[in-house]
C-alpha positions as CSV (number, residue, x, y, z in Angstrom):
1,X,95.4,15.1,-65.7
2,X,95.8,12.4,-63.0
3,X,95.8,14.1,-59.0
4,X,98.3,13.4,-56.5
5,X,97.4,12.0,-53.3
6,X,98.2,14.8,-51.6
7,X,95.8,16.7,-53.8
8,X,93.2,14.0,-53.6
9,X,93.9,14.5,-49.6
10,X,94.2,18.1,-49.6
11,X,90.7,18.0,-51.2
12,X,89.6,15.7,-48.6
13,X,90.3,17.3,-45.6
14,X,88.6,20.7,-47.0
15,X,85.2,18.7,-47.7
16,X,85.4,17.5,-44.3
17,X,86.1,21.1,-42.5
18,X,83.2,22.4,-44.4
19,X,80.9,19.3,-43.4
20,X,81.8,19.9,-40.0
21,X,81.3,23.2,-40.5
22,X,77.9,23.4,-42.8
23,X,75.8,20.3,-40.4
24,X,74.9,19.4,-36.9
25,X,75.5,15.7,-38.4
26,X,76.2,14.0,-41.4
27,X,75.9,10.3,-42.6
28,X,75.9,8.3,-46.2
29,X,75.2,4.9,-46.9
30,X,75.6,3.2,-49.9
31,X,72.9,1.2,-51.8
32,X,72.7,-1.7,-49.3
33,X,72.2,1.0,-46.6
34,X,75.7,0.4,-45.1
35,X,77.8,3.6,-43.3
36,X,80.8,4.7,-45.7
37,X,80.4,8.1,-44.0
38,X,79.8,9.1,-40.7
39,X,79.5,12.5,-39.0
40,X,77.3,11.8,-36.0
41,X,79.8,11.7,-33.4
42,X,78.4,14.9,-31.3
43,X,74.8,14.0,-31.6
44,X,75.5,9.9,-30.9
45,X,78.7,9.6,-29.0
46,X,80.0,6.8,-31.7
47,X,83.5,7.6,-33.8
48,X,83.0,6.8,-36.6
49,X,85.6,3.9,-37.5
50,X,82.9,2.4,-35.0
51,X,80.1,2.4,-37.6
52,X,82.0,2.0,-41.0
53,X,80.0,-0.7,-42.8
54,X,77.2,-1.4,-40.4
55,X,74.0,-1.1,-41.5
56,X,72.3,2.0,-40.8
57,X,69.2,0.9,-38.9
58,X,71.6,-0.1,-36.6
59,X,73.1,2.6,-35.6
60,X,70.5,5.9,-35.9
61,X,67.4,4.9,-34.4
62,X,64.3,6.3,-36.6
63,X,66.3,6.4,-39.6
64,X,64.7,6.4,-42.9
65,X,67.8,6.6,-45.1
66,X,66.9,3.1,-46.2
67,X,63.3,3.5,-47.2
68,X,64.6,6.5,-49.1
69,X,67.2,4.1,-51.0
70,X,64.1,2.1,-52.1
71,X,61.3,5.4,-53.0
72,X,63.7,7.7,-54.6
73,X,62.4,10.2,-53.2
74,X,64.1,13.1,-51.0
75,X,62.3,14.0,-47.8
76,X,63.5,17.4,-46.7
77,X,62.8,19.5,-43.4
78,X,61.7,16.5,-41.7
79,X,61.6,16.0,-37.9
80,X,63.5,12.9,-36.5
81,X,63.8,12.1,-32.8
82,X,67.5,10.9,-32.0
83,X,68.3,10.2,-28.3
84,X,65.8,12.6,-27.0
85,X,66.0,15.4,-29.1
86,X,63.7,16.1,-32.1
87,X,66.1,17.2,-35.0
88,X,65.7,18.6,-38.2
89,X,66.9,16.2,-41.0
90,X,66.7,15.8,-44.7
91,X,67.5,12.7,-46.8
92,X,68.6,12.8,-50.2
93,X,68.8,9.9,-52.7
94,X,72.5,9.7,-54.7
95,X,71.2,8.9,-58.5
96,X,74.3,7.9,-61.1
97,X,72.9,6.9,-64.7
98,X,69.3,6.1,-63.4
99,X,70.2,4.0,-60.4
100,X,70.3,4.8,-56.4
101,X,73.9,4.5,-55.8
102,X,73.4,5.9,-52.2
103,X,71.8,8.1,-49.6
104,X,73.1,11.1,-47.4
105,X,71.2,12.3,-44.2
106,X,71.9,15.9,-42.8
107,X,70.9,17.7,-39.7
108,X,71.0,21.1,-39.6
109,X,69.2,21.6,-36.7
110,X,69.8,19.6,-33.4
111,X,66.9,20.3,-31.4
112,X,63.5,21.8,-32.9
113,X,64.0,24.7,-30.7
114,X,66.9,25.9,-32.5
115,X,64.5,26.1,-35.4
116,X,61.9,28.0,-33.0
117,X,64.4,30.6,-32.0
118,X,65.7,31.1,-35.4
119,X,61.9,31.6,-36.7
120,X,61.5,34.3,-33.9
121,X,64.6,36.0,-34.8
122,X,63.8,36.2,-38.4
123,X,59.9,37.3,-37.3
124,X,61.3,39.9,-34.7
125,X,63.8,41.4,-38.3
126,X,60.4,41.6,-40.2
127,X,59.2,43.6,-37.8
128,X,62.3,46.2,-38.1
129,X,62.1,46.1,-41.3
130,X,58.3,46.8,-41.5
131,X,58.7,49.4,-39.0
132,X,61.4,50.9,-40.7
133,X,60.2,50.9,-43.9
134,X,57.0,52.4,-42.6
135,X,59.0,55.2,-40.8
136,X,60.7,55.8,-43.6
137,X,57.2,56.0,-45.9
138,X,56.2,58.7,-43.0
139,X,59.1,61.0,-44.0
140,X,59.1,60.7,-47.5
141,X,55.2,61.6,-48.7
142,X,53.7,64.8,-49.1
143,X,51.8,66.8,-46.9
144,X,49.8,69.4,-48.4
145,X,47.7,69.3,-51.6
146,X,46.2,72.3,-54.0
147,X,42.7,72.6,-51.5
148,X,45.1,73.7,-48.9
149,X,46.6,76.7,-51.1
150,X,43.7,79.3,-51.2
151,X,43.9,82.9,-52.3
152,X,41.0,85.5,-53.8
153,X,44.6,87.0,-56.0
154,X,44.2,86.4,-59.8
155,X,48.1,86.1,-61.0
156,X,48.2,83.1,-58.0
157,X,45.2,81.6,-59.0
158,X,46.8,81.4,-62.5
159,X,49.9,80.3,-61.2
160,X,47.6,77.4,-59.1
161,X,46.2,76.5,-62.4
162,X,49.4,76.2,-64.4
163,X,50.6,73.9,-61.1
164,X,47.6,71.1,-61.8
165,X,48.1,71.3,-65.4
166,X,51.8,70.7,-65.0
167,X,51.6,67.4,-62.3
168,X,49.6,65.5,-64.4
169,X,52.7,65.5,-67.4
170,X,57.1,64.3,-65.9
171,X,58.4,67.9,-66.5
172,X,60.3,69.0,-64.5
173,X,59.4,72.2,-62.6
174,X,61.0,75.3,-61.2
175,X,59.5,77.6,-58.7
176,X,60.3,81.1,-58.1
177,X,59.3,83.1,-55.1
178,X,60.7,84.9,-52.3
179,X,60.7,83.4,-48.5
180,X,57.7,82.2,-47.2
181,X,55.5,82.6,-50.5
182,X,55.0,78.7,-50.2
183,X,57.2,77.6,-52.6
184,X,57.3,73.9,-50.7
185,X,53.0,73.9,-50.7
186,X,53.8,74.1,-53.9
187,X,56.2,71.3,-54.4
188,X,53.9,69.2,-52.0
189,X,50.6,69.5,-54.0
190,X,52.4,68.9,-56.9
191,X,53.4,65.5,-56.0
192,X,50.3,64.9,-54.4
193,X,48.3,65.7,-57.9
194,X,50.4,63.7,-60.1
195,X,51.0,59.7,-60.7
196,X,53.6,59.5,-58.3
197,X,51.5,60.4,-55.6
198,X,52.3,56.7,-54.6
199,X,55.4,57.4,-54.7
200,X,58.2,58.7,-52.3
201,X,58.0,62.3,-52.0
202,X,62.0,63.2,-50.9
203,X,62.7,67.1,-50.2
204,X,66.4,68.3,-49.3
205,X,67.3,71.6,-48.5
206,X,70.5,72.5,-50.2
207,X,71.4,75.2,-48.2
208,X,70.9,72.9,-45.4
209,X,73.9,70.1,-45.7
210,X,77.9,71.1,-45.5
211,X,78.9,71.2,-48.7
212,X,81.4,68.3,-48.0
213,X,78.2,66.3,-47.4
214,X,75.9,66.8,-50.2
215,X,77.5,64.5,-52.7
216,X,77.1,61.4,-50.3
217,X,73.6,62.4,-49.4
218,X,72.6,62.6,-53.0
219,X,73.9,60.1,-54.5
220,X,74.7,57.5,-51.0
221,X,77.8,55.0,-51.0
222,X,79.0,51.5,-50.8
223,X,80.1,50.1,-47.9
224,X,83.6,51.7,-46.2
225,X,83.6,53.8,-49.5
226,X,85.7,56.6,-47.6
227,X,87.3,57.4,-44.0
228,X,84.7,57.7,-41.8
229,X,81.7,56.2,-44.0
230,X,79.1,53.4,-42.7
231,X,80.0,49.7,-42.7
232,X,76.6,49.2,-43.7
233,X,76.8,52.0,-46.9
234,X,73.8,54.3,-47.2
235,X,71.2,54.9,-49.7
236,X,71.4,58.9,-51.2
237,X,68.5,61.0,-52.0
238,X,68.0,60.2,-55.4
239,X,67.7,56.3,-54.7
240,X,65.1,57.2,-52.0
241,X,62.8,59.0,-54.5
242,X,63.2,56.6,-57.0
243,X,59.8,56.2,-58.7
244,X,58.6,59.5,-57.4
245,X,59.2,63.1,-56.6
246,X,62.8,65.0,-55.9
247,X,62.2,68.5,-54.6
248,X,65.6,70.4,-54.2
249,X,65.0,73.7,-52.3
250,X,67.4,76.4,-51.9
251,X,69.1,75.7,-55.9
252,X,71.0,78.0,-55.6
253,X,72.8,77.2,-52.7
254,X,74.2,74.0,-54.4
255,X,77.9,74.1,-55.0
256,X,79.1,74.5,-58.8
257,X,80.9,71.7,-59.1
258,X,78.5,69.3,-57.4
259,X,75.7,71.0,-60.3
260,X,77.7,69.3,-63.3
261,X,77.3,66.1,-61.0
262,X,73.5,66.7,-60.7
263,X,73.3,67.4,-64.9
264,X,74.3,64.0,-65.4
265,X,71.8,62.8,-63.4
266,X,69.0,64.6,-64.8
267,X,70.0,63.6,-68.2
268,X,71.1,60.5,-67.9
269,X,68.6,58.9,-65.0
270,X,70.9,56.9,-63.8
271,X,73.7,56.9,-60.8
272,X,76.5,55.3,-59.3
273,X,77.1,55.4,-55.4
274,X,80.4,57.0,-54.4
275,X,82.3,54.0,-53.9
276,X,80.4,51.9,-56.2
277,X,80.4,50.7,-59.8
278,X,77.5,49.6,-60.6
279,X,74.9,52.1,-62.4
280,X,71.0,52.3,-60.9
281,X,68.6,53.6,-63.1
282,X,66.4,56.6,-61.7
283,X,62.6,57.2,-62.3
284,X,62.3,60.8,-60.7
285,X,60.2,63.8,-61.2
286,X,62.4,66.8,-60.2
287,X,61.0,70.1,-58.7
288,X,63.7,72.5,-57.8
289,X,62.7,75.9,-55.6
290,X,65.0,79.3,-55.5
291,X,64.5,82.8,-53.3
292,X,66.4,84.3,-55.4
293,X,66.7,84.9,-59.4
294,X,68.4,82.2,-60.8
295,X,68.4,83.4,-64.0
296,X,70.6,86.0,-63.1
297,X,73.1,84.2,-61.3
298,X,73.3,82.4,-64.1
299,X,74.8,85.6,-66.1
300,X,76.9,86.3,-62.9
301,X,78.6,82.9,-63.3
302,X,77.1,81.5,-60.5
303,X,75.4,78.8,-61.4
304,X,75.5,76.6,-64.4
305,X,73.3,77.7,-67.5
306,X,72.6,74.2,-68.8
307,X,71.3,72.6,-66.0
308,X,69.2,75.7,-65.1
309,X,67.6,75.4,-68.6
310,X,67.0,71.3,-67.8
311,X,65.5,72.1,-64.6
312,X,63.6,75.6,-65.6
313,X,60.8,73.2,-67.8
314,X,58.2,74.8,-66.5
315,X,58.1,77.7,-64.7
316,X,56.0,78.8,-61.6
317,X,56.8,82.5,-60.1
318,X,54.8,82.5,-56.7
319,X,53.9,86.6,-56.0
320,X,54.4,87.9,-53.0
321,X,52.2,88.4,-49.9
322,X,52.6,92.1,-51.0
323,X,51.6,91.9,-54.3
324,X,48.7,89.9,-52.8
325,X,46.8,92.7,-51.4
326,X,43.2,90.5,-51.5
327,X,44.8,87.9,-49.6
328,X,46.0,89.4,-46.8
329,X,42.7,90.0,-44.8
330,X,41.8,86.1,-45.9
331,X,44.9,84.8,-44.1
332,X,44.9,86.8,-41.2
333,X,41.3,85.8,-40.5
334,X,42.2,82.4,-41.2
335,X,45.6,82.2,-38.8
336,X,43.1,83.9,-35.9
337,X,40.6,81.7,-36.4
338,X,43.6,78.6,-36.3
339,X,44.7,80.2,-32.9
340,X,41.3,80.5,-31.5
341,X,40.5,76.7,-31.6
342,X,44.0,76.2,-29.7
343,X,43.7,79.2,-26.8
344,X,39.5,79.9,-25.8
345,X,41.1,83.4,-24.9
346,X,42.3,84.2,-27.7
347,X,40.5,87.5,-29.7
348,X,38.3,87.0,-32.3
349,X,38.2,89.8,-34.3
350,X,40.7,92.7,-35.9
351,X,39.6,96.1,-35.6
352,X,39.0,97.9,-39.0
353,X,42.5,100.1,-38.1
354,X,44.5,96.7,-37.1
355,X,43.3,95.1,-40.4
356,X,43.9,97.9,-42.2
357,X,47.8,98.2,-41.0
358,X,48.1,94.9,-41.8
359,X,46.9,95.3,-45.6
360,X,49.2,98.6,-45.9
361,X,52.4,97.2,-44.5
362,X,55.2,95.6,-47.2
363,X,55.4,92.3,-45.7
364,X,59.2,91.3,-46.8
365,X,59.0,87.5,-44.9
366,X,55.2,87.0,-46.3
367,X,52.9,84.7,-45.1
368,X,55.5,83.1,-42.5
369,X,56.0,86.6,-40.8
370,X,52.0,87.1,-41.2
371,X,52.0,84.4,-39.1
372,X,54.4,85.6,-36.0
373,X,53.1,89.0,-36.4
374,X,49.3,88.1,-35.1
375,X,50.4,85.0,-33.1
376,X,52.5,88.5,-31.3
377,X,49.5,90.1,-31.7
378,X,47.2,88.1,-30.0
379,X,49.6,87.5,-27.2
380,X,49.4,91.0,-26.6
381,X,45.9,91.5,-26.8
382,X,43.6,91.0,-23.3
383,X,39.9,91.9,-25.2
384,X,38.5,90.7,-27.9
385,X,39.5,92.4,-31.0
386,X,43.4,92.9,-32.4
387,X,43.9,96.5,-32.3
388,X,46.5,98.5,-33.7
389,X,48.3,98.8,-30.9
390,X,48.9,95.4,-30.3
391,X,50.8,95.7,-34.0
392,X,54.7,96.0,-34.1
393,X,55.5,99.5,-34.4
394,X,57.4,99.1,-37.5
395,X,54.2,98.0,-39.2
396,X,52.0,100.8,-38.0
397,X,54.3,103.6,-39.0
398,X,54.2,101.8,-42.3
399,X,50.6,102.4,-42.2
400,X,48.8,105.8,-43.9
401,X,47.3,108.0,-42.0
402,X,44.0,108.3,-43.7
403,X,42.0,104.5,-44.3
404,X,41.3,103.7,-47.2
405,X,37.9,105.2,-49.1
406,X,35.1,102.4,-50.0
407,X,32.9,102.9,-52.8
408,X,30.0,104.4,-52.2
409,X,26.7,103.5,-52.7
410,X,24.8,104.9,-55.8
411,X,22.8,108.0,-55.8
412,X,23.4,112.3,-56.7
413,X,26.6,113.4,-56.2
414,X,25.9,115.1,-53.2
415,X,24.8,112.4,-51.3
416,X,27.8,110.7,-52.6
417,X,30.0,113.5,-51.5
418,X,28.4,113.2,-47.9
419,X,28.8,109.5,-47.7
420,X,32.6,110.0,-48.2
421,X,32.8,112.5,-45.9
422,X,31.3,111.1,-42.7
423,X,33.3,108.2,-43.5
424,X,36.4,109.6,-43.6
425,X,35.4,111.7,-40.3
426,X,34.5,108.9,-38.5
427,X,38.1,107.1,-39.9
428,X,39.9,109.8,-38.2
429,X,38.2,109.7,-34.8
430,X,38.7,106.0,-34.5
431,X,42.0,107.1,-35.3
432,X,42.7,109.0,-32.8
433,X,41.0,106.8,-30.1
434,X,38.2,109.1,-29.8
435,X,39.5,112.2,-29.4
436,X,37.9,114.9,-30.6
437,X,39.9,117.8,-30.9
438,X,42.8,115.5,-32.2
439,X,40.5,114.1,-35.3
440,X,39.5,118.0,-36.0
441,X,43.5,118.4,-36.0
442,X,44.3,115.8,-38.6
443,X,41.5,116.9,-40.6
444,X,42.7,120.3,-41.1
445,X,39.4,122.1,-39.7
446,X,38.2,123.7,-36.4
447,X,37.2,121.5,-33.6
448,X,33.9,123.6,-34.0
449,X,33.5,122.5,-37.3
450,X,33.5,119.1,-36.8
451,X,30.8,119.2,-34.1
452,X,29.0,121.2,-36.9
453,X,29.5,117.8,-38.9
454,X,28.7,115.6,-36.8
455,X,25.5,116.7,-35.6
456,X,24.5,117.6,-39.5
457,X,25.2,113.5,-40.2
458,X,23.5,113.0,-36.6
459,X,26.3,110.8,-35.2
């Protein structure tokens, strides 16, 4: 099909915007090294019906478009010195069946310092990025590994053993335990023991984002995907732990209908961006947490059976702090010993009563309100020991009156029958702050009797 002219012109003209557009300058020369195009009228001053068909030596000074007509050879990136200014230029040979036809010079750059600048620019985004990047590697990682989870409590420790056996396999996990039972330590040391420790460790609280949110957190979206969405798009959850660990905390708390969304995703290990259409495969571990028992929403209704048995692989039930009775005197030592270093005033010590209000009370927030109860505690206290009255009241009418009875040491089972009674006389008086006549009252027996017993036992 032959072109008009005004196709051929049309054509023209839209080759010459873009070479205006594209390069500082432009020239070409045919084989002889004459000008049959010129763009150098900014740099030079010279129009170009000027220049048509004069040589080109005579025209750029420091030219090398004819040398490159003889080599053959392209010389790219080079720096050429035109009235003044040292430019960046590039030469490139024009080859039809085997023979130099022609040459075309560019410059992109006018003046080397353009080329400086630019370099600085594009050094000055590497360091955003690299910041960024590193920033972002500082939020997603774990914090906590298994040394940091101690207890003396057998079910835990079996539950901490079941944990290291599980991170070292990809199934997924679901842990069970009430608030503050360290369901996140958990989720942490996890991570930290398995492969993809080197990977991203991303954990979202599902409880945590408006329900009209979650979808684009999770999954992200392209680029002006809906009213009010970033120009720039943004990357969801599950692209940000890509190649490593998903924890999900608070399951339950995820709407129904955005729990179909999340099935697909843990079956098929791939997503698409809201917005988007193009499918990104997923390499994730998933660890989801609950507070509650997610088994029986699931025969409420509440939440979806099959994705509860995808995610349920293995399951971790974390005891409480009350069915921890061991563990209790471990942390509270430990939490004192953790304010000490921060405040020298700080007591030192919890008196056998304090300590033993703290093993008898319920503890429905666990470890967490272990926490607040002696950082309160130690507020309180002026000496060096935690006493009982420096406890909540709440927790010491949760306390027996009578401590509890240690096993005595061996021998006839009178002496055995002594030992256990001083003890529990001597309880009683530290009960009663050293009064007497109150001790003899709580033991059921004249105050006259209990001088009896004490001098007997010589106390």
């Amino acid at each position: 099909m032959i072109k008009s002219y005004e196709q051929l012109q049309w054509e023209m003209d839209i080759i010459d915007e873009f070479i205006e557009k594209a390069y500082e300058g432009l020239i070409i020369v045919d084989q002889e090294g004459k000008i049959i195009k010129f763009k150098y009228e900014r740099l030079l001053d010279v129009k170009e019906e000027e220049v048509i068909g004069k040589h080109v030596t005579e025209v750029v000074e420091n030219t090398r478009l004819h040398i490159v007509l003889k080599t053959g050879q392209p010389e790219i990136g080079d720096i050429q010195t035109i009235k003044g200014h040292n430019v960046v230029t590039s030469r490139i040979p024009i080859i039809r069946n085997g023979i130099i036809v022609g040459a075309v010079g560019t410059i992109l750059f006018k003046d080397i310092l353009e080329v400086q600048h630019m370099a600085e620019h594009i050094d000055q985004m590497k360091r955003y990025v690299k910041k960024y990047k590193q920033d972002l590697k500082r939020l997603n990682v774990a914090k906590y590994t298994f040394d940091q989870i101690q207890t003396k409590d057998r079910k835990m420790q079996a539950t901490i053993d079941l944990a290291k056996r599980t991170a070292l396999t990809n199934s997924s996990i679901f842990i069970e335990g009430q608030s503050g039972t360290g369901k996140e330590y958990f989720a942490h040391a996890i991570h930290e023991a398995s492969y993809r420790k080197y990977g991203p460790f991303v954990k979202i609280n599902c409880a945590s984002i408006p329900e009209s949110l979650i979808e684009s957190e999770l999954f992200g979206y392209e680029p002006g995907a809906f009213t009010g969405a970033s120009h720039h798009g943004k990357i969801g959850k599950f692209e940000l732990a890509n190649g490593g660990t998903l924890f999900l905390d608070e399951l339950n708390s995820m709407p129904f209908e955005m729990q179909g969304k999340l099935l697909r995703i843990v079956e098929e290990r791939e997503l698409e961006r809201i917005g988007g259409n193009q499918r990104i495969p997923l390499d994730i571990r998933f660890i989801t947490a609950c507070n509650e028992d997610l088994l029986k929403l699931v025969k409420e209704g509440k939440f979806r059976s099959d994705l509860f048995y995808r995610l349920n692989v293995v399951h971790l039930r974390l005891p409480s702090l009350k069915e921890r009775k061991r563990d209790i005197n471990m942390f509270a030592n430990q939490i004192l010993t953790t304010f000490s270093s921060e405040y020298p005033k700080c007591p030192k010590f919890f008196s056998k009563e304090a300590m033993h209000s703290l093993e008898s009370y319920h503890w429905p927030g666990n470890i967490r309100e272990l926490r607040n109860i002696i950082e309160s505690a130690i507020n309180q206290a002026s000496g060096n020991t935690v006493t009982v009255a420096h406890l909540p009241e709440f927790i010491k009418l949760d306390t027996p009156n009578v401590l509890p009875v240690e096993t005595p040491e061996a021998g006839n089972l009178k002496s055995i029958m002594e030992q256990i009674e001083i003890k529990i006389i001597l309880d009683t008086i530290r009960q009663a702050n050293g009064n007497r006549s109150e001790a003899a009252k709580r033991l059921g027996i004249h105050r006259t009797a209990l001088y009896k017993k004490l001098n007997k036992y010589e106390t």
